[in-house]
C-alpha positions as CSV (number, residue, x, y, z in Angstrom):
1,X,8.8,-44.5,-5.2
2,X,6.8,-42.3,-3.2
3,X,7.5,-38.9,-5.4
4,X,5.8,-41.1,-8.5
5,X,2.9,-42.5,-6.5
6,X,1.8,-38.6,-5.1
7,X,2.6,-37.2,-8.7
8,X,0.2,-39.7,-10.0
9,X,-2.4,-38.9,-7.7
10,X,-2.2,-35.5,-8.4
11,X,-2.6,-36.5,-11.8
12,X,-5.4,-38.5,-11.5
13,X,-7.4,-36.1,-9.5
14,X,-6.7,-33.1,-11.9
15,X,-7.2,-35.0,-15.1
16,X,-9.1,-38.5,-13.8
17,X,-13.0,-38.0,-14.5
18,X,-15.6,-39.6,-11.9
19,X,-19.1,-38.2,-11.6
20,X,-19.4,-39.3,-8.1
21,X,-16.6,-37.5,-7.0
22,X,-16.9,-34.5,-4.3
23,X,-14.0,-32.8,-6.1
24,X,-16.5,-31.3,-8.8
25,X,-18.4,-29.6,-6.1
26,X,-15.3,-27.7,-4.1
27,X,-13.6,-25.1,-5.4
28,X,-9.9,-26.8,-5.7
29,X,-10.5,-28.4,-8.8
30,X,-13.0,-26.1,-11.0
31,X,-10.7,-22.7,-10.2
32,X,-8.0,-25.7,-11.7
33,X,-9.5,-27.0,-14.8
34,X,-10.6,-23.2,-15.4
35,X,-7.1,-21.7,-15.5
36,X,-5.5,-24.6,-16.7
37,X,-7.8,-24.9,-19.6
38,X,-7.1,-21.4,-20.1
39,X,-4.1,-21.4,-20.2
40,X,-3.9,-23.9,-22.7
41,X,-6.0,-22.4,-24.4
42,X,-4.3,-18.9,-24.3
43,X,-0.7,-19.4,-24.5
44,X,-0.5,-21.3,-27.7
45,X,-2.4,-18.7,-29.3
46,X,-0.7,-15.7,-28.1
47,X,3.1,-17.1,-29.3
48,X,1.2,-18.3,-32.8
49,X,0.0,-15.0,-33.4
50,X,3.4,-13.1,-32.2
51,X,5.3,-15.7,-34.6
52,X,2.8,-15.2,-37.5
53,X,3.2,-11.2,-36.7
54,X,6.2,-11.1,-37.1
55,X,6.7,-13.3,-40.3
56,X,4.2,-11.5,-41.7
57,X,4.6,-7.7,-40.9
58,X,1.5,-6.9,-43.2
59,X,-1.0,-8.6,-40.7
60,X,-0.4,-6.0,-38.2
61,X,-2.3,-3.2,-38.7
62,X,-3.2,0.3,-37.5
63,X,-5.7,0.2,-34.6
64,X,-8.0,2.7,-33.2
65,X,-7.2,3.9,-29.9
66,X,-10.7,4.7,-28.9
67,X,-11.6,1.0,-29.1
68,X,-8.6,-0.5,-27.1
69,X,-9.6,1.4,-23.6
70,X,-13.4,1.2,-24.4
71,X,-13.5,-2.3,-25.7
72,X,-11.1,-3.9,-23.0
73,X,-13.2,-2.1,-20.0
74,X,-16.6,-4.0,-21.8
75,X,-15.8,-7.0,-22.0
76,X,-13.7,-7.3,-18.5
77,X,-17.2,-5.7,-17.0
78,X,-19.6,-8.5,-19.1
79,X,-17.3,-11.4,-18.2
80,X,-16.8,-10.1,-14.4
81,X,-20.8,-9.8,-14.1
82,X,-20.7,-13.4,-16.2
83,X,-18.4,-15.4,-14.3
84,X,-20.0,-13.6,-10.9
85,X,-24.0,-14.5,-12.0
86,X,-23.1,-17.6,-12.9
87,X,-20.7,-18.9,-10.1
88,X,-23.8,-17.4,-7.6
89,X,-26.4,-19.5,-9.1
90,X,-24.5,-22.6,-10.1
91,X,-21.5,-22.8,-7.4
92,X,-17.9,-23.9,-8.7
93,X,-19.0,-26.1,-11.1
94,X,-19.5,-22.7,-13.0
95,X,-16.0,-22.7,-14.1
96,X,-16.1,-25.4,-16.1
97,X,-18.4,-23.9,-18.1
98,X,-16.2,-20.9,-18.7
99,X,-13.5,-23.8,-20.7
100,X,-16.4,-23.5,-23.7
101,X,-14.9,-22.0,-27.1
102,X,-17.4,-18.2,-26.4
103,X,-16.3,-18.1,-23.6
104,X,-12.5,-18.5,-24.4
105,X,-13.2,-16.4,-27.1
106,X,-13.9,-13.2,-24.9
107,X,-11.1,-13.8,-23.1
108,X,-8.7,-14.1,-26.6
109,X,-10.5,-10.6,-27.4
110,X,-9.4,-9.1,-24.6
111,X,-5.7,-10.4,-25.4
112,X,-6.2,-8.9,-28.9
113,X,-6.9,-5.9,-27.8
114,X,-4.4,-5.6,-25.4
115,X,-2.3,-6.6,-27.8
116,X,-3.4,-4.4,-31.0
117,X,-3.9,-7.4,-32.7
118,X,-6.3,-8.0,-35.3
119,X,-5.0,-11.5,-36.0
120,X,-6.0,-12.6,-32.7
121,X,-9.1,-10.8,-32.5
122,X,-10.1,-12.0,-35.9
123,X,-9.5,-15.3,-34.4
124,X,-11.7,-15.3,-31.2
125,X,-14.3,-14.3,-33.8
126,X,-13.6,-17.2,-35.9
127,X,-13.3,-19.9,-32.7
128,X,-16.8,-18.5,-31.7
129,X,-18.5,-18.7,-35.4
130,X,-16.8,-22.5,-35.8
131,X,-19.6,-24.3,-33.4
132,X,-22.6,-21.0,-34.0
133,X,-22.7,-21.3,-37.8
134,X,-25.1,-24.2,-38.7
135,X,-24.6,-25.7,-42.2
C-alpha cells in the first residue's frame, strides 16, 4: 500500500494544479512540465512523420545542405538567448511558457531539420499558423 500512496503523490504534484502552491516557483516542477510537455509533444510527432515517410516515399524530398547546418545553429542560438532572457527575468515559471504551440514549433524545426524532413518542418509551420491566423 505504501508504493500506491507515494506514486499517487507523485502524481498529484506533477499533474495536480494549485495556485498557492510553492512548487510553481522552484525549479523541480517547471524543468518537469517543460520536458515532459515536450516530450509529448515531440515523440508522437517524430514516429508519425517516420511512419508517414516511409508509407509515402514521395513526401521525402531533396534538401539543401546549406540550410541544415545554417538553419539548426539559428534557431538553437534564438531559443538558447530565448529560454535564457526569459528564465532571467521571469524565474522557473519561464518554462512553462516554453509548453505554447511557437515555441514547440521551433523546437519541431529543429527536429526537421535534423531530420531532412519537410513533413515535419511543414508541420511546425502549420502548428504555429493554427492559433496566428485570425478568421
Amino acid at each position: 500500500m505504501g508504493s500506491f500512496s507515494k506514486i499517487q503523490s507523485v502524481f498529484e504534484w506533477c499533474f495536480h494544479p494549485d495556485i498557492n502552491s510553492k512548487k510553481y516557483t522552484k525549479w523541480g516542477h517547471p524543468l518537469f512540465s517543460f520536458l515532459f510537455g515536450t516530450a509529448i509533444s515531440l515523440i508522437p510527432m517524430v514516429k508519425l512523420i517516420n511512419f508517414l515517410e516511409r508509407k509515402f516515399p514521395s513526401l521525402k524530398q531533396e534538401f539543401p545542405e546549406w540550410t541544415q547546418s545554417k538553419l539548426i545553429l539559428a534557431l538553437c542560438v534564438y531559443m538558447g538567448i530565448t529560454i535564457i532572457s526569459r528564465v532571467n527575468v521571469l524565474g522557473p515559471v519561464a518554462l512553462y511558457d516554453f509548453l505554447w504551440a511557437c515555441n514547440i514549433s521551433i523546437l519541431m524545426m529543429i527536429v526537421g531539420l535534423v531530420k531532412k524532413s519537410h513533413l515535419m518542418i511543414s508541420s511546425s509551420m502549420i502548428l504555429v499558423s493554427i492559433d496566428q491566423v485570425k478568421f
